[in-house]
C-alpha positions in Angstrom: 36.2 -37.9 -90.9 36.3 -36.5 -87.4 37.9 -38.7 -84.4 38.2 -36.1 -81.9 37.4 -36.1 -78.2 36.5 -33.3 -76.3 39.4 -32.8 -73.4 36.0 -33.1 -70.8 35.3 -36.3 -72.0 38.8 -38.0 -72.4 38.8 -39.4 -68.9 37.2 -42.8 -69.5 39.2 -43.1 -72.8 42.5 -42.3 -71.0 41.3 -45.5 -68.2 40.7 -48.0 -70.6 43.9 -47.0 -73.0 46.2 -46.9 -69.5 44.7 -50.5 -68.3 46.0 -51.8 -72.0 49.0 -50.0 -71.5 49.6 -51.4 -67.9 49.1 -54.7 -68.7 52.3 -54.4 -71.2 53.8 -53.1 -68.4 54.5 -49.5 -70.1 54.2 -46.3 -68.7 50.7 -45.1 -68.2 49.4 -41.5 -70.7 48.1 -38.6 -68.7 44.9 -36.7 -69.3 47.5 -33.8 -70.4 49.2 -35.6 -72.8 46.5 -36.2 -75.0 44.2 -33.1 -75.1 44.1 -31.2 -78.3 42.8 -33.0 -81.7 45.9 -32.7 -83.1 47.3 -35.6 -80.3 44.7 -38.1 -81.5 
């Protein structure tokens, strides 16, 4: 099974993860941080 986003299209999914993730009040992800399949 394949989970993998393209590192064009990771934008939107980096948004709605970061607005989870601010709402604990934790430090936001970067775009960088989570390009590459093997960082899903």
């Amino acid at each position: 099974m394949e989970v993998a986003v393209g590192d064009a299209e990771l934008a939107p999914y980096v948004a709605a993860l970061n607005g989870l993730v601010e709402a604990r009040q934790l430090m936001p992800c970067q775009v960088a941080e989570l390009r590459g399949e093997m960082n899903k």
